[in-house]
LOLOKOL-231060 format. One record per residue (C-alpha): x, y, z; residue in one letter. Coordinates in steps of 0.2 Angstrom, whole numbers, padded with zeros to 4 digits, always signed. Layout:
N
XYZA
...
***
This chain:
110
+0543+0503+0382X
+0539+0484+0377X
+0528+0475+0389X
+0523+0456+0393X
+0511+0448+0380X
+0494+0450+0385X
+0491+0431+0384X
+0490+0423+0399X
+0509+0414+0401X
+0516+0420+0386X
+0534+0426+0386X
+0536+0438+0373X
+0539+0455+0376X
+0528+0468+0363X
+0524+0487+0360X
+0506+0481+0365X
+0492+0468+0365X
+0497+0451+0361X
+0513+0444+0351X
+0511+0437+0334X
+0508+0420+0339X
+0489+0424+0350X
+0481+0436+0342X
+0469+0444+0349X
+0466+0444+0367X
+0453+0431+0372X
+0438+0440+0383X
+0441+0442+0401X
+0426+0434+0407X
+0430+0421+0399X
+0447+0420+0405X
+0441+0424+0423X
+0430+0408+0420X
+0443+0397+0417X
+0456+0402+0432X
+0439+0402+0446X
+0435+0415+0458X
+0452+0422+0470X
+0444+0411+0483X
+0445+0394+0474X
+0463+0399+0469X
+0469+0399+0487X
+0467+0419+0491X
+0457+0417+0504X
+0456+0430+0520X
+0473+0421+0528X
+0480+0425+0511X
+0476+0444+0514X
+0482+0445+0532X
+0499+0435+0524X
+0499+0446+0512X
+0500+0463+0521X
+0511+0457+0532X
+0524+0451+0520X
+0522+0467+0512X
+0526+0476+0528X
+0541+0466+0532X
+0546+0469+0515X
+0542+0487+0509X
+0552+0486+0493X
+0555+0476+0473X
+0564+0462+0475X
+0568+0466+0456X
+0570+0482+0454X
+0579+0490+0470X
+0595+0490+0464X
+0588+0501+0449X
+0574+0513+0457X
+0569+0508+0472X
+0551+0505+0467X
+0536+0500+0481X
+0532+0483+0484X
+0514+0480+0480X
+0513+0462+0474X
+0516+0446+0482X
+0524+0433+0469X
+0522+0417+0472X
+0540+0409+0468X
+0533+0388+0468X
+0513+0391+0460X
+0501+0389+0471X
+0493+0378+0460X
+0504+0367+0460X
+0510+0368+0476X
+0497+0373+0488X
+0504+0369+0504X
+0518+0383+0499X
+0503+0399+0499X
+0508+0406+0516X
+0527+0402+0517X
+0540+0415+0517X
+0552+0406+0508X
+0543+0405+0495X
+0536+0422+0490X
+0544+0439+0482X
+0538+0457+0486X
+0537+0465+0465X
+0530+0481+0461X
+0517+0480+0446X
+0528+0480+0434X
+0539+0466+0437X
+0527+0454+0444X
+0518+0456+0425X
+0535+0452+0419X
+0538+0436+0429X
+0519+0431+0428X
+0519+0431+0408X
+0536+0424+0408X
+0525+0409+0418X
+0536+0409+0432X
***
């Protein structure tokens, strides 16, 4: 089964690792350096309590229900919140995604 790029926004769908065009995979820490602490990204303790209530209120994939039925354990933020912080706690603008389909839409830089 192919899987997302392991490159931070990139599309491609691979066997595993990184497509032809990256490479190899640059070091997490370094990575991690870049994007800041889940804190100074806006996933703060309101966040959590957001989080596990929407969550909650919806148990199951947004993508993938029609398939399997798989548990929601991702909250996918629709608008970034980096570009749209004011959005972080709005309803409208999250989905419930298992794993595997939030990695999808996440290297596809949605």
């Amino acid at each position: 089964m192919k899987k997302p790029c392991s490159y931070p926004g990139c599309p491609a769908l691979v066997e595993r690792g990184n497509c032809g065009q990256h490479g190899q995979p640059e070091p997490r820490q370094q990575y991690d350096r870049f994007r800041g602490s889940s804190s100074e990204r806006g996933y703060d303790e309101r966040w959590r309590k957001f989080r596990r209530w929407f969550l909650n209120c919806n148990p199951w994939c947004a993508d993938c229900v029609e398939e399997s039925q798989q548990p929601a354990i991702e909250v996918h933020h629709v608008q970034k919140v980096r570009e749209h912080p004011e959005l972080r706690l709005k309803e409208s603008n999250c989905l419930a995604l298992c794993k595997s389909c939030h990695s999808i839409r996440t290297a596809r830089g949605e």
